[in-house]
Residue, then its C-alpha position, 0 to 999 in steps of 0.5 A: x105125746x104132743x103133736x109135731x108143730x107142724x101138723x096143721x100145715x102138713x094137713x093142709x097140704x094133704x087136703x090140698x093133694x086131695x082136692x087135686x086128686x078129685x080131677x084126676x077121673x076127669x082130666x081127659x074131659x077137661x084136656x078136651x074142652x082146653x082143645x076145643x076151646x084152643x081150636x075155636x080160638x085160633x081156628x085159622x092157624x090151626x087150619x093151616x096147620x093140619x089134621x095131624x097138628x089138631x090131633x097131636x094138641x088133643x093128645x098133648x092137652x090130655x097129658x099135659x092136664x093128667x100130668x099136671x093133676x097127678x104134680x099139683x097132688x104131689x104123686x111120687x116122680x110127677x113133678x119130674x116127668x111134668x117137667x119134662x114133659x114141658x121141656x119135650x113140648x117146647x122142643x117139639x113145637x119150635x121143630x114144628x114152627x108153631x109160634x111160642x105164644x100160642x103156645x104159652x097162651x094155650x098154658x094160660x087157658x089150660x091152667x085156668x079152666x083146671x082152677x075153674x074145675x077146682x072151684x066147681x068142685x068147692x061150689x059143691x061144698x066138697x073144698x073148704x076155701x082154705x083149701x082153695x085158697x092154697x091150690x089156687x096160689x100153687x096151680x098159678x105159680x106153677x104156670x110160672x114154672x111151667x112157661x120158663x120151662x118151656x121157654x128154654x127148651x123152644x129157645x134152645x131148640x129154635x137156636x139148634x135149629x137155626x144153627x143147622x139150617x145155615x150150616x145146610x144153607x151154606x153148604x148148599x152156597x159152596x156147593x154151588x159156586x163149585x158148579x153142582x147147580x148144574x145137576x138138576x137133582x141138586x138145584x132143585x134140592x139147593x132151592x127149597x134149602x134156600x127158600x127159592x122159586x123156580x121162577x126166581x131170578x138170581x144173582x152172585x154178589x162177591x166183595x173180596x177181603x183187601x188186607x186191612x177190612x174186616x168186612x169188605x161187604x156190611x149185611x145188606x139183607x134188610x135193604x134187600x128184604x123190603x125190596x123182596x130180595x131173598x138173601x143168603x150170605x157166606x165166606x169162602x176163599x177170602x171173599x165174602x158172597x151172596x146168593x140174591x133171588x126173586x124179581x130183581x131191580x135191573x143191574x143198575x138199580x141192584x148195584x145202587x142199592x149195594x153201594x151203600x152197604x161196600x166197605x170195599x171192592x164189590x162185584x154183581x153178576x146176573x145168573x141167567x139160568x137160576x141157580x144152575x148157573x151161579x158158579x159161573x155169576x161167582x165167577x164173572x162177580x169175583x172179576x168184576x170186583x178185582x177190576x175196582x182199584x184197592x183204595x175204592x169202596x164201590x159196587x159195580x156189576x160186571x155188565x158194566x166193567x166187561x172191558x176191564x173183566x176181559x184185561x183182568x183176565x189175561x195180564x198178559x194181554x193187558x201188558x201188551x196192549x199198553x205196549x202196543x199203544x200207549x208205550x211211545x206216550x209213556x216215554x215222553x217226560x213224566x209232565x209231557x206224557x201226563x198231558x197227552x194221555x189226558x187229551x186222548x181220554x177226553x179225545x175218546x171220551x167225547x167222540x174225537x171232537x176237538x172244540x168238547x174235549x177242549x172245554x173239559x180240558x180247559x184249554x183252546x181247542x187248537x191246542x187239543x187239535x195239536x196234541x191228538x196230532x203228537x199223539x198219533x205220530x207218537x203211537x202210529x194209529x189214528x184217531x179217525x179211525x175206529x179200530x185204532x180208537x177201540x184199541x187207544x181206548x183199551x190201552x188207557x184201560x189197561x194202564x189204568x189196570x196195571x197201575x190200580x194192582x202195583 
């Protein structure tokens, strides 16, 4: 009876199988030169990693290489548990936060010194090179195998776990606007979810959604970073907000650096007291936001628009203020009325000199001298006097107010 046509080449897949089972009895000396080798080679990161680290690579090095001998021999159920043994590693190292190409350097290392124990065993005359030949062609396309393997399971681990930690870290976010910073337990808590220091400075950045933008605020993140600010971003109650800390710019400095990045209105508040008190900058942000008109795209820090925060808070107040003073300007004709409360701007703006007000006016200074007069017979209050000037002053903020929110 003829032989099957395909017996030489079944042959030689035994022969092969064979040649790998001749390592089986030495896979643990050869895991732990792989390890030796691993641990000379990035000595510092395995430093900084630890004990515990150096041991779990020894331990998986023996049984990547054992389960590794018993597939390339073919072994019943072998190719399955190495691939999973694979999956296993990629998820377990991107939990431990061991860079994937160390990782995949070390396969590289492992598959070559098992293919130099192969070729030593041929060196002693007990391999043909036929043999050697097909080992060694299935021992490297199965380093393939085994990085893309690995390579999916790190990444979808690496995503599970991003996705997780923001949703922690936004938790943590609304947490914290709703005042639980100041529980000493949960602000320490709150810090290392957020990767921030004690001595950390904070502030609240707060751009609500007006209507028609989609995004009142585009991520700053990368701008903040090369200036070491931390940032963590969420939206909450139709308004867009961001946790800053480390050694932040002056209020200033921070705003400007903001400005590029608003779309819309954006407000910025300092937080004293850490994350303890960023409930309270959420606050002070959100209404220094709502002071700047719709149509504008501007940062501003609430430091810097408190007169406007203290009107925006009570619209009742803000009522009467443009009725107490303003009120017998606005009766006058429309064009009348227009020209008046530009003369008390400039009137206020450069201290109540005449001959200043009138060069930014564009007009003679006794013109400006007989306006602040119909101004202080129409409304009552002088403009040499201080409190009267601090309460003009607040009118035209609070009709600048009333008119930027109808």
């Amino acid at each position: 009876m003829r032989a099957p046509a395909d017996t030489p080449e079944r042959d030689l897949d035994a022969r092969v199988a064979a040649a790998w089972l001749t390592l089986l009895d030495q896979a643990d000396e050869i895991a732990d030169s792989i390890s030796l080798a691993l641990l000379e080679k990035d000595a510092e990161v395995y430093e900084r990693a630890g004990p515990e680290f150096k041991a779990d690579v020894r331990a998986s090095t023996r049984e990547h290489i054992r389960r590794g001998i018993e597939a390339m021999a073919g072994l019943e159920g072998a190719t399955h548990v190495t691939a999973q043994l694979w999956r296993e590693t990629g998820r377990r190292r991107a939990r431990q936060g061991i860079a994937m190409e160390l990782v995949l350097n070390a396969y590289t290392l492992g598959t070559r010194v098992l293919w130099e124990a192969l070729l030593a065993q041929g060196e002693r005359g007990r391999l043909d090179d036929q043999v050697l030949l097909v080992a060694g062609q299935r021992v490297w396309s199965a380093l393939d195998v085994q990085n893309a393997v690995f390579i999916d399971a790190y990444r979808r681990e690496s995503v599970r776990l991003q996705r997780r930690d923001l949703q922690r870290q936004q938790s943590t976010l609304d947490a914290l606007v709703e005042g639980r910073g100041t529980d000493p337990a949960f602000a320490a808590e709150a810090r290392e979810v957020l990767g921030i220091g004690a001595e950390m400075q904070v502030a609240c950045v707060v751009a609500p959604y007006d209507g028609s933008l989609d995004e009142p605020l585009t991520p700053p993140g990368e701008r903040l970073g090369r200036h070491g600010i931390v940032s963590h971003w969420h939206v909450r109650g139709g308004v867009s907000f961001g946790l800053l800390a480390g050694e932040l710019p002056d209020v200033e400095e921070l705003v400007r650096l903001l400005q590029p990045h608003a779309i819309g209105r954006v407000g910025v508040a300092t937080s004293h007291d850490g994350v303890t008190g960023f409930a309270t900058a959420f606050q002070l942000a959100s209404r220094a936001a709502e002071t700047v008109p719709r149509d504008e795209r501007r940062a501003v820090a609430v430091s810097q628009r408190l007169p406007e925060v203290l009107l925006a808070a009570s619209p009742e107040v803000t009522a009467l203020l443009v009725h107490e003073t303003l009120a017998p300007i606005l009766a006058q004709p429309p064009h009348v009325a227009e020209v008046l409360v530009q003369t008390l701007s400039a009137l206020l703006e450069h201290n109540g000199s005449a001959k200043h007000a009138a060069e930014s006016l564009f007009c003679h200074r006794n013109t400006v001298i007989y306006r602040a007069r119909q101004i202080e017979e129409l409304t009552g209050r002088s403009l040499g006097d201080a409190r009267d000037r601090m309460l003009l002053g607040l009118g035209l903020l609070a009709r600048h107010q009333v008119t930027a929110s109808s």
